[in-house]
C-alpha positions as CSV (number, residue, x, y, z in Angstrom):
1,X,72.6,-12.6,-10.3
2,X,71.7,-9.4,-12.0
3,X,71.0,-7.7,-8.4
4,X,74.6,-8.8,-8.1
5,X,76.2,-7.1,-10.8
6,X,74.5,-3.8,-11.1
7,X,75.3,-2.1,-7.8
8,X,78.8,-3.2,-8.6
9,X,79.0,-1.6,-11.8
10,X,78.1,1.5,-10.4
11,X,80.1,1.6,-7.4
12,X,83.1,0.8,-9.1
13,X,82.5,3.5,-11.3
14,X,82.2,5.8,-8.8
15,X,85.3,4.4,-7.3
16,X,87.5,4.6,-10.0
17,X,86.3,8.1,-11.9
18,X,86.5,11.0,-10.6
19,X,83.2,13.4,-10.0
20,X,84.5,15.6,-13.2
21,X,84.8,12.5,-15.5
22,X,82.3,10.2,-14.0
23,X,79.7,11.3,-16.7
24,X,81.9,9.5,-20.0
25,X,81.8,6.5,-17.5
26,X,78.2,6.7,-16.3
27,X,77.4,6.8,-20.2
28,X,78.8,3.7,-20.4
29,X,77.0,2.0,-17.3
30,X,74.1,3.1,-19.1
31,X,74.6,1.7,-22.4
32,X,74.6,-1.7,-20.6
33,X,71.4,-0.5,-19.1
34,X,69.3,1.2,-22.0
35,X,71.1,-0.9,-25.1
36,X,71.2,-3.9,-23.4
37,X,67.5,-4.8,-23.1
38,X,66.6,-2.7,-26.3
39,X,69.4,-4.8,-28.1
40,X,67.2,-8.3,-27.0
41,X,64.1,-8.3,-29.1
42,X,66.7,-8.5,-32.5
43,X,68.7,-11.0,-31.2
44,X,65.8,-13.1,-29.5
45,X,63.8,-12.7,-33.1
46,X,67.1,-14.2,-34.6
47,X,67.2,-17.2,-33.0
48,X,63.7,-18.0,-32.5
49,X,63.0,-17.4,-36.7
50,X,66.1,-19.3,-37.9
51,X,66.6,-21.8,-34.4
52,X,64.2,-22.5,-31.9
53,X,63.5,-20.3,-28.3
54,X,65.2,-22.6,-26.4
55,X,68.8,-21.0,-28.3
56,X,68.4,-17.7,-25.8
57,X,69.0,-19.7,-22.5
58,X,72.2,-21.4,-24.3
59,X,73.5,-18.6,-25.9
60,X,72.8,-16.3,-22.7
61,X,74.5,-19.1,-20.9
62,X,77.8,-19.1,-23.4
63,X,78.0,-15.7,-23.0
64,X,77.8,-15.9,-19.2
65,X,80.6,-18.3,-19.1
66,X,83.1,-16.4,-21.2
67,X,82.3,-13.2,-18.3
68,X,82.7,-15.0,-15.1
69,X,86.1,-16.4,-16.9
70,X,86.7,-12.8,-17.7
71,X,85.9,-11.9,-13.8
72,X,88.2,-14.7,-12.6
73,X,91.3,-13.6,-14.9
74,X,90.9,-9.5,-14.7
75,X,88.3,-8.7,-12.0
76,X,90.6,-6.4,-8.7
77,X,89.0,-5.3,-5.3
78,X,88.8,-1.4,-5.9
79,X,87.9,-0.4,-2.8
80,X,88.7,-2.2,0.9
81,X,87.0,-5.0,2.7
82,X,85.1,-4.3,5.4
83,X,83.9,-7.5,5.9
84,X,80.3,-6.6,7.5
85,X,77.6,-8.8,9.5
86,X,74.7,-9.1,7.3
87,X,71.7,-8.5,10.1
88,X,69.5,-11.8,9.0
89,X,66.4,-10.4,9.9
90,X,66.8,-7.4,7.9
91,X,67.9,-9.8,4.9
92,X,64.4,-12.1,5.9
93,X,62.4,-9.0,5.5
94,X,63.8,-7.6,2.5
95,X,63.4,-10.9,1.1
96,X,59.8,-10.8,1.9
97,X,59.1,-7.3,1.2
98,X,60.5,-6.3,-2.2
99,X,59.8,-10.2,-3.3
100,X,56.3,-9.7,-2.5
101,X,55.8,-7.0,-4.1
102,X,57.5,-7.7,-7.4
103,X,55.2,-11.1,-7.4
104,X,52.0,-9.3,-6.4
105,X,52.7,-6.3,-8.9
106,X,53.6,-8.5,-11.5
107,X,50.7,-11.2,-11.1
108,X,48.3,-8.7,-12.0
109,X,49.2,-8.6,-15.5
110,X,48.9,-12.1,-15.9
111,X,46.0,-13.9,-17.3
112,X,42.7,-12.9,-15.4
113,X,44.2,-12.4,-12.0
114,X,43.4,-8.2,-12.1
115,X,44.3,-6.5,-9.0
116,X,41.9,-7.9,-7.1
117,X,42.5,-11.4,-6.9
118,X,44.1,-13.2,-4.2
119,X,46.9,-14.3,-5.6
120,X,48.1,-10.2,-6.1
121,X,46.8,-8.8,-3.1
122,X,48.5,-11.3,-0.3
123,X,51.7,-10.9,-1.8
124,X,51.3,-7.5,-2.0
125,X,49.7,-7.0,1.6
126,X,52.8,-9.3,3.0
127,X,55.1,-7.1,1.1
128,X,54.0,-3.6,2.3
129,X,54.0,-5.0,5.9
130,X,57.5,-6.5,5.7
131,X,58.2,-3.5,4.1
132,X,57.7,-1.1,6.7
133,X,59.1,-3.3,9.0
134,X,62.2,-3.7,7.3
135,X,61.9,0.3,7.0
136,X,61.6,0.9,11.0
137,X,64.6,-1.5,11.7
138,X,67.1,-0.2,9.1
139,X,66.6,3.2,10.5
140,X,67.5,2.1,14.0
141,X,70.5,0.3,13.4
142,X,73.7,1.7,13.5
143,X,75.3,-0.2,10.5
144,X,72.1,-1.4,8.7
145,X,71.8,-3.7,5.6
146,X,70.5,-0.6,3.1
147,X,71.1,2.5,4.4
148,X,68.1,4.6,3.9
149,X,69.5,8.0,4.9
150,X,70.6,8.0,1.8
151,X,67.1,9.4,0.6
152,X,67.8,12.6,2.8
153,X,70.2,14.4,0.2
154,X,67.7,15.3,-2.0
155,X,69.8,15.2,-5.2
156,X,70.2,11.8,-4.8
157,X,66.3,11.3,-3.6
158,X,64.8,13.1,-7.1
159,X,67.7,10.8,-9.3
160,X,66.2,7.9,-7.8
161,X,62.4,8.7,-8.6
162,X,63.7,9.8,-12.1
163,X,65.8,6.4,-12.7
164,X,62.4,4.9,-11.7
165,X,60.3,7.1,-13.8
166,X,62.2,5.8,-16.9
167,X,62.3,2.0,-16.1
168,X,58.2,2.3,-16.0
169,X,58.7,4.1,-19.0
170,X,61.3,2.4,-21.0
171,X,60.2,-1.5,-20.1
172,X,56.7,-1.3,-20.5
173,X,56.9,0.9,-23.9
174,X,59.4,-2.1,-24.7
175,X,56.6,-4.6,-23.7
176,X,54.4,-2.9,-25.7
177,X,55.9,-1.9,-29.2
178,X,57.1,-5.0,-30.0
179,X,53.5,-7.1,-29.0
180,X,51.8,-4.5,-31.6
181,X,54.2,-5.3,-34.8
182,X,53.7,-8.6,-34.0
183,X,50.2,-9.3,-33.1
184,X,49.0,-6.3,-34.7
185,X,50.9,-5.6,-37.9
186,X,51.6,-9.4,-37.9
187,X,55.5,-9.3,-38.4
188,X,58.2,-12.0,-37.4
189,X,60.3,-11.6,-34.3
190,X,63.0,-11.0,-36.4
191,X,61.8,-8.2,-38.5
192,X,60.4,-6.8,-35.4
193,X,63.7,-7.1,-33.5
194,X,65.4,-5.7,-36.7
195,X,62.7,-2.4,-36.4
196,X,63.9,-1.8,-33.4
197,X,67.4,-2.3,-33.4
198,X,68.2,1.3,-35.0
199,X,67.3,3.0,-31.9
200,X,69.6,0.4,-29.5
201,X,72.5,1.7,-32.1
202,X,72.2,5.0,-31.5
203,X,71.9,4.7,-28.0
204,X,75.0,2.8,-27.9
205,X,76.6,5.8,-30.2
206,X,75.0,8.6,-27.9
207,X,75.2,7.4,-24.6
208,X,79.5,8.7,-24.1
209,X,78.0,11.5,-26.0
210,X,75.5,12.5,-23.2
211,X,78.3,11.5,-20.4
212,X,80.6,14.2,-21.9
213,X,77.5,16.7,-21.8
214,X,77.2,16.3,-18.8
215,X,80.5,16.4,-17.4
216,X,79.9,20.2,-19.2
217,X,76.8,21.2,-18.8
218,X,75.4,19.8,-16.3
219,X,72.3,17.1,-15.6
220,X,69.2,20.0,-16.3
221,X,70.0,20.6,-19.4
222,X,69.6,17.3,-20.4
223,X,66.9,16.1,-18.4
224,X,64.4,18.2,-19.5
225,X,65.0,18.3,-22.8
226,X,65.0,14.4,-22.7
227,X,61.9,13.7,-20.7
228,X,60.2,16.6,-23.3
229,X,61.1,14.2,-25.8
230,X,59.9,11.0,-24.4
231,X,56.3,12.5,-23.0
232,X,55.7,13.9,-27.1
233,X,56.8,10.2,-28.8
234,X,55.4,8.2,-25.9
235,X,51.7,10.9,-27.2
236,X,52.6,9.8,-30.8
237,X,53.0,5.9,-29.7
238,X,49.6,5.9,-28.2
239,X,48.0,7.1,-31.6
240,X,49.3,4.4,-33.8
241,X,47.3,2.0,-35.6
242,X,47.0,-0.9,-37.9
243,X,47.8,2.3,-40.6
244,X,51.2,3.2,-38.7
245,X,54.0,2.4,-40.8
246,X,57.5,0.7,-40.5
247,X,59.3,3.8,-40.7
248,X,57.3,5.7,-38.4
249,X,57.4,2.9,-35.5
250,X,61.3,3.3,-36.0
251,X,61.5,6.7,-35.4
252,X,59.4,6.6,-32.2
253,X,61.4,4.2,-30.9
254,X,64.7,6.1,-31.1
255,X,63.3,9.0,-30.2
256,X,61.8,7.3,-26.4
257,X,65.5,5.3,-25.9
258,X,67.4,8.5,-26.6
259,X,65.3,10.7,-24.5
260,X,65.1,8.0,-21.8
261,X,68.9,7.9,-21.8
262,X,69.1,11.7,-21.7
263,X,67.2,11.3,-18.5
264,X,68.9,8.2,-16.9
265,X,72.2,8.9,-17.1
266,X,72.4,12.0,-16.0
267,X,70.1,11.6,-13.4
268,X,71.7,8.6,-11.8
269,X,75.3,9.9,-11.5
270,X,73.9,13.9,-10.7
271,X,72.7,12.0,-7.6
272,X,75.0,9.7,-6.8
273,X,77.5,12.6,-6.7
274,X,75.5,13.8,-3.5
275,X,76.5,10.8,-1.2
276,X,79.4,10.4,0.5
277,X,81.8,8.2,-1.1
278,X,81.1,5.5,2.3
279,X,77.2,5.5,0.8
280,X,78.1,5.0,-2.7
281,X,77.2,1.1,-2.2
282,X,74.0,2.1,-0.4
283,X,72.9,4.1,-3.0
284,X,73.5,1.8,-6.0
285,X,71.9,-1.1,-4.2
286,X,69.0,1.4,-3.6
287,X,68.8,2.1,-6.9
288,X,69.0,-1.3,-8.2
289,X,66.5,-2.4,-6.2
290,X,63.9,0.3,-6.7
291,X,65.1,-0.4,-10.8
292,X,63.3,-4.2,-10.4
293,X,60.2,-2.6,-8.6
294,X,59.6,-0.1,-11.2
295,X,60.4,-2.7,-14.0
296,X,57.7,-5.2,-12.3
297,X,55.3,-2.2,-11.8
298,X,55.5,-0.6,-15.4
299,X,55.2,-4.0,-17.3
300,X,52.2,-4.7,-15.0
301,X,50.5,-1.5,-15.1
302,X,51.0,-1.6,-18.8
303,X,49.6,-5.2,-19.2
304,X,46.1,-4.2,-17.3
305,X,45.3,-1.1,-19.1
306,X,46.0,-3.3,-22.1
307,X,43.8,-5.5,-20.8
308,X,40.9,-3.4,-19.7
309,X,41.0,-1.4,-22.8
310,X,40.7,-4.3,-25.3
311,X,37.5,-5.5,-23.2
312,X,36.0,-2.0,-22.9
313,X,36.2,-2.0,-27.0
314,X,34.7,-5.5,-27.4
315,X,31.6,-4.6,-25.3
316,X,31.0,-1.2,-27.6
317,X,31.0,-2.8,-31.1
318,X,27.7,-4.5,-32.1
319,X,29.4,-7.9,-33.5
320,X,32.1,-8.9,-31.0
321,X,32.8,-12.1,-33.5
322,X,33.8,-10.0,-36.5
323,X,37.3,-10.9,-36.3
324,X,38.5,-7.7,-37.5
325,X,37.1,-5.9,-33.9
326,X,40.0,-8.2,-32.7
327,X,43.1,-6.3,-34.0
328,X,41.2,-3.0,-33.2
329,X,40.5,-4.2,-29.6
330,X,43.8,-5.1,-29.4
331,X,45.5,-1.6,-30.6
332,X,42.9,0.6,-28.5
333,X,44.2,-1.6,-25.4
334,X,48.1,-0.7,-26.6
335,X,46.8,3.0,-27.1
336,X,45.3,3.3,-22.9
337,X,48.6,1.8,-21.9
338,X,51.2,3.8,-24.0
339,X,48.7,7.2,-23.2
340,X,48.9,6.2,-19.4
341,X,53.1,6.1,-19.9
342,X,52.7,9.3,-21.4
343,X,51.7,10.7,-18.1
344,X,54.2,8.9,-16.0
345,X,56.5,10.6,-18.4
346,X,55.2,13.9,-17.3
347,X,55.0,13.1,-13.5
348,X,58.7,13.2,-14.2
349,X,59.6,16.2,-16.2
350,X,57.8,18.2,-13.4
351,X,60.2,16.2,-11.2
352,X,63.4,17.5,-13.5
353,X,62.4,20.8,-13.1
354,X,64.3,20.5,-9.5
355,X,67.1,18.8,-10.4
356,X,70.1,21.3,-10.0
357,X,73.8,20.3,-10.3
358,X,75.6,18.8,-7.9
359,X,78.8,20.5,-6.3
360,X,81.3,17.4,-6.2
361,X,83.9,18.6,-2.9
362,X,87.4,16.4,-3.0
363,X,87.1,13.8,-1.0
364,X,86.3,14.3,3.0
365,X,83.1,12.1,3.6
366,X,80.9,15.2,2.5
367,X,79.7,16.8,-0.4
368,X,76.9,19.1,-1.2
């Protein structure tokens, strides 16, 4: 449903705006993104402290409901049908692929698996082969189910590492944070949804802000800047302890979802304003799709550092039993993960250092 939605929020966005406004609505495509899932752990703490967890699957459906009757009553076709064949075997091995690489990725950070257990590396093996497959055909097909030629205007190619870049970063940080106040500091779900619910504000308050900057300015100025920002509070996160306080936690939160949201934004429309306007629903679908991947991968990754990390402590303390080691263990496993982040956070600022403005032509099929 949500692979749905996504690539139609942005394509109707870049329908409807034009190039020199399509930064105030980008901002607002990625509230939904950034304040959306930062907004969950209050709510979710809400209901599960004062109702049960089953109260997230009926109020997410009651919220559901009142959209599609929202869709039924104001939804308009923005652009015309085209009506195209969907080529099944590209839709089998796309299926295959990106499934089986999502399951294999994310199997690894659960329970004991590791990365080198069956149940990861068949799905993943299946998925790289269809994959490649699905890679060959698309680019010999003259109207193919994803257009990968998208990934030749370079713009649009470093947008699309960067919006990946920041899922890694922003979900598992997100995993992460909240498993420390909880198991580590011992707090409710609801105080630790309410800790982190100042950042999810401002984001919400900030993110038309950073769509008017850069309709001025421009997406380097803020990319930098914003992936500076979440590299120095991702090296922060991966020194707290069972010392860091409330306040502090807090702060490093809104620091990483406004840095992350100086970086998505920005980088998303900059190169989505590269294609022509026939591949804007290429592009979105290409970056929604990459969106899950990096999700899948970052939560993952995260999960067996965390993992690793807590063992490697265990085995260097002389009483393993004390149960104090426990919570250490635990935090020096968050540390690895939030300190490997950190450098996936840097893998991208020396990918912002490229990104350059795009000149938006009026509308001819090109633009440069």
């Amino acid at each position: 449903g949500a692979g749905l939605l996504f690539p139609l929020m942005l394509n109707t966005a870049l329908i409807i705006f034009p190039a020199e406004k399509r930064g105030k609505a980008m901002g607002l495509v990625s509230l939904v993104f950034t304040a959306g899932p930062a907004l969950g752990p209050a709510i979710s703490g809400l209901l599960i402290d004062y109702l049960s967890w089953n109260w997230i699957f009926w109020v997410s459906l009651m919220a559901l409901v009142l959209a599609l009757l929202a869709g039924v009553a104001f939804m308009k076709n923005v652009a015309p049908i085209t009506k195209p064949r969907i080529d099944i075997y590209s839709l089998v091995l796309s299926t295959i692929g990106f499934g089986g690489l999502v399951y294999g990725i994310s199997s690894a950070g659960e329970g004991d698996h590791g990365w080198s257990n069956p149940v990861v590396i068949v799905p993943l093996i299946a998925g790289v082969i269809a994959l490649i497959l699905f890679v060959i055909r698309q680019l010999n097909m003259k109207k193919p189910l994803m257009n990968l030629r998208t990934l030749q205007n370079p713009m649009f190619a470093i947008g699309t590492l960067l919006v990946f870049i920041c899922m890694m970063v922003f979900l598992s940080s997100m995993f992460i944070l909240p498993m420390f106040m909880i198991r580590v500091l011992e707090l409710s779900a609801l105080t630790t949804g309410l800790i982190l619910l100042p950042g999810s504000v401002i984001s919400a308050v900030l993110s038309p802000v950073v769509g008017a900057l850069f309709d001025k300015f421009g997406p380097k100025f803020l990319v930098v800047p914003g992936l500076i920002i979440v590299a120095v509070t991702l090296w922060f996160c991966s020194n707290i302890t069972v010392a860091s306080s409330i306040a502090l936690i807090m702060v490093m939160h809104t620091c990483l979802i406004v840095g992350i949201l100086m970086v998505w934004m920005p980088a998303q429309t900059n190169g989505l304003n590269q294609l022509p306007s026939d591949m804007y629903p290429d592009g979105a679908a290409i970056l929604n799709t990459l969106q899950q991947i990096a999700g899948a991968i970052g939560i993952a990754m995260a999960v067996s550092i965390m993992t690793t990390g807590t063992a490697d402590f265990i085995k260097s303390v002389a009483d393993p039993t004390e149960p104090g080691n426990a919570t250490l263990a635990l935090t020096a496993g968050m540390q690895n993960a939030l300190f490997f982040t950190m450098f996936v956070a840097l893998a991208g600022l020396v990918l912002g250092v490229f990104v350059r403005r795009v000149k938006v032509q009026k509308w001819s099929g090109n633009s440069e």
